[in-house]
N, C-alpha and C positions, 0 to 999 in steps of 0.2 A: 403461723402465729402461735399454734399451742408450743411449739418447739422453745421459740423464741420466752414467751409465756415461762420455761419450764428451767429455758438457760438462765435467766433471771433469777429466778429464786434461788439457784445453785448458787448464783453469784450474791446476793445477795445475804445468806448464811453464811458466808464466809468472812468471817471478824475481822478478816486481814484487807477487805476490800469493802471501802467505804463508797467510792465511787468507780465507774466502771462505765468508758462508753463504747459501745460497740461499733462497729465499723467493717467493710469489707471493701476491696479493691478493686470489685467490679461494680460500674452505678447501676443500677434499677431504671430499669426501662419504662419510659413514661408510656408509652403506645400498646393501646390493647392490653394494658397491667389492670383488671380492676379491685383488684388489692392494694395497690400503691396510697391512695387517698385514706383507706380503711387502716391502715399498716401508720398513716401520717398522723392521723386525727383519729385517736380513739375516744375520745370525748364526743366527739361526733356521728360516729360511726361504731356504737357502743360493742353491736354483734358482728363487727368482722365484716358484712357484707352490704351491699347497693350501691360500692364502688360505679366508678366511670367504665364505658367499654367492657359491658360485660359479655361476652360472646353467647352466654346462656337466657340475656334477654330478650323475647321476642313482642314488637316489633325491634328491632336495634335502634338508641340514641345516642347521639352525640353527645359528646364529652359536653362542648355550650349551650345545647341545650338542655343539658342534665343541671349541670350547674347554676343553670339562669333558676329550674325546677326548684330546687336545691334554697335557693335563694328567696323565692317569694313565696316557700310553704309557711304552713299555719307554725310549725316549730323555727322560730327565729333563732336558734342558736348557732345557724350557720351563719345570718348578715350578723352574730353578735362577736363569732370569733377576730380575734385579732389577725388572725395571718389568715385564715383562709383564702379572705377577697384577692388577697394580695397575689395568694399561690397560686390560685386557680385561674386570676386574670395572666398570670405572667407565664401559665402554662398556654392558654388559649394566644396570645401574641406570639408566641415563640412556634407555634404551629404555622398561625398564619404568615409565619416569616417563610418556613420552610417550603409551605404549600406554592405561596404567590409569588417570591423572590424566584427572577429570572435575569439571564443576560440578554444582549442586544449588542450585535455588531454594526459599524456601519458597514452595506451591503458592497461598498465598492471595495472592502479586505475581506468581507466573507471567504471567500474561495481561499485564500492566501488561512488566513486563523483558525475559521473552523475546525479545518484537520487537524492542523498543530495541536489546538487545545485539546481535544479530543485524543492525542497518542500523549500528552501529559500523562506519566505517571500518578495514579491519587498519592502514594508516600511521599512523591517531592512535595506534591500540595500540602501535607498534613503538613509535616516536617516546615515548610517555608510560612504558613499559619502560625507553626510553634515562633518560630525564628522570630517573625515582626511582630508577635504578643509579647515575647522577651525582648522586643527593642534591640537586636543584633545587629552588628555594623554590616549594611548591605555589602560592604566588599568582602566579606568572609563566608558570603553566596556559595553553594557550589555551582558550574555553569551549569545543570538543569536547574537550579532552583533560579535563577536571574532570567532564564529562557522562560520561564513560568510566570515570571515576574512579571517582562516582558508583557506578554500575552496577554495578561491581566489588565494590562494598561488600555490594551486595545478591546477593552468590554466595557460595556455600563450597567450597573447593577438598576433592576426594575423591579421597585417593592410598591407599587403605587395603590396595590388593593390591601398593606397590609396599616394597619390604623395609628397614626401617630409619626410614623414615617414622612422624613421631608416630602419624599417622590409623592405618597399620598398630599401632601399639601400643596404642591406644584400640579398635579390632577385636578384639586378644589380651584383652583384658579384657571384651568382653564374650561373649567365648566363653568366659571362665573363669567370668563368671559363668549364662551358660547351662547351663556343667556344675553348679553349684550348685544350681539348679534343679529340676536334672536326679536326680543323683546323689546331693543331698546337699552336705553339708561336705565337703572331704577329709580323710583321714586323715593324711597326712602328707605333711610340706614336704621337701623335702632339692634341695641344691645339688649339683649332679652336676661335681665338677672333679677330672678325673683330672691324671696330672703322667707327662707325657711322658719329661719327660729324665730319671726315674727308672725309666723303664718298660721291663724287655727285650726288652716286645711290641714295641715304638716302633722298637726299633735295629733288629729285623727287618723289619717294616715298611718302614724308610728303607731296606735295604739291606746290614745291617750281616749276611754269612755267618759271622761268628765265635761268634755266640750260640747256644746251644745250650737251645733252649726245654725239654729232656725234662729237660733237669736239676733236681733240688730249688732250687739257688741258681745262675741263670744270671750266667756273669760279665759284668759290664759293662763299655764304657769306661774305662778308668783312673780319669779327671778327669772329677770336674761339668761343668766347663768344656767339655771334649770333647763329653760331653753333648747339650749346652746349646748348643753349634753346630750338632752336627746339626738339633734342631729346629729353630732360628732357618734354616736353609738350604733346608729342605727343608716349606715350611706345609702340600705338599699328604698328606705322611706324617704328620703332626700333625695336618689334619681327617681322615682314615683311620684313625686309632688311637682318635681322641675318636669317632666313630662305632661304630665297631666294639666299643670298650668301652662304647658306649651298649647297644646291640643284647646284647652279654654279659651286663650287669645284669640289663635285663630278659626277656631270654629265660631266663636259666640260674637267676637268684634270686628274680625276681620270678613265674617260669610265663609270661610274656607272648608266647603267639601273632600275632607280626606276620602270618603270612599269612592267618590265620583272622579275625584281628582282635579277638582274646577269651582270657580266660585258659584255659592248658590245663586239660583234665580233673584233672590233679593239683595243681595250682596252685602256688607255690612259698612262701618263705620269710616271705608273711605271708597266706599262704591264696590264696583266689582274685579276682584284682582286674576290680572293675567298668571302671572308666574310670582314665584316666591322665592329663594336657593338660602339656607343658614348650614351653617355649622356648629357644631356642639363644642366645646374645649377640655 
């Protein structure tokens, strides 16, 4: 960084060089780098260091749980950043792809594909990836890249633990319908959407000391608008409020024992409930 730091200013004393972006031909490795995030976000990360994956941290943590850390400290300037959420969520998905994506044959060509796949060259693979990212006419295949092709067809890709993935959403359903099964029908459907920027739980939540919870009618914000900022500013106080008013439904209306994992003995406002199943969007 100090190098980097030093090539800068070179460049920047030079009258002739107004602007200047740098750049190098090999990327930066996301894994076990915990310079990468420090190196990304200097505003964040003012002294260079408490990067992701530090190998010199003892205990070791995870890159998500660093970042969830990261996320709900006393210094908001991480949930205030524009991109971080973004970078950091779409580094965490792109793991879970790698980690939990798998193939699946059907077992009566097992014998027949396994091996094949397996003596596939990886360069035809890379090369025939490049090929159908650029849209190439499959007839100008070479025969190992069509043989690979092939193969491929005889796989099904299995991404069902990783989040937002259709295979995960074909998994949600047949867990709903295991609870059917199980359970029964359900009793009832209902859409859980609370609305933040009306909520005076939400201002406290974000920050807001002016609000005065014991009161019968807490005063809000002036303007929706005002509002309506804060949530837009702050998403990680608006999945904190949509949690917490999850957890309030069902604990205080419903009887729902999360630690116990059952309804309480007194059950709540439609008795005592067997099972539950939702999903988040």
């Amino acid at each position: 960084m100090t190098s980097s730091a030093l090539h800068n200013i070179a460049v920047a004393s030079n009258p002739d060089s107004f602007t200047h972006i740098r750049y190098n031909y090999d990327p930066i490795t996301e894994y076990n780098n915990p310079d990468l995030f420090p190196s990304m976000f200097p505003t964040l990360f003012p002294l260079g260091i408490g990067g992701f994956e530090d190998s010199g941290r003892n205990p070791s943590v995870s890159l998500e749980f660093h970042a969830k850390h990261l996320l709900d400290s006393a210094d908001r300037s991480f949930r205030y950043h524009y991109f971080y959420i973004f970078v950091v969520l779409n580094l965490i998905q792109r793991r879970k792809a790698h980690l939990h994506t798998s193939l699946s044959i059907k077992s009566s060509r097992f014998a027949t594909i396994a091996p094949a796949l397996i003596a596939v060259n990886p360069d035809v693979l890379n090369t025939l990836a490049n090929n159908i990212r650029d849209e190439f006419n499959p007839s100008l295949f070479t025969p190992e890249e069509k043989n690979a092709l092939l193969l491929l067809k005889e796989v099904n890709t299995i991404s069902s633990k990783v989040p937002g993935s259709q295979a995960s959403k074909v998994y949600a359903r047949h867990e709903i319908r295991s609870y059917f099964s199980h359970f029964g029908l359900p009793t009832l459907f209902f859409t859980f959407n609370t609305s933040a920027t009306h909520s005076p739980i939400f201002q406290v939540i974000f920050g807001n000391d002016d609000i005065d919870l014991d009161s019968d009618h807490p005063a809000l914000p002036s303007t929706r608008s005002d509002r309506a900022r804060n949530v837009a500013k702050d998403p990680v106080a608006g999945a904190d409020f949509f949690e917490f008013m999850r957890i309030c439904l069902f604990q205080d209306l419903f009887g729902w024992d999360f630690k116990a994992g059952k309804s309480f003995a007194s059950g709540g406002i439609f008795g005592k409930i067997r099972a539950h199943y939702g999903s988040a969007e």
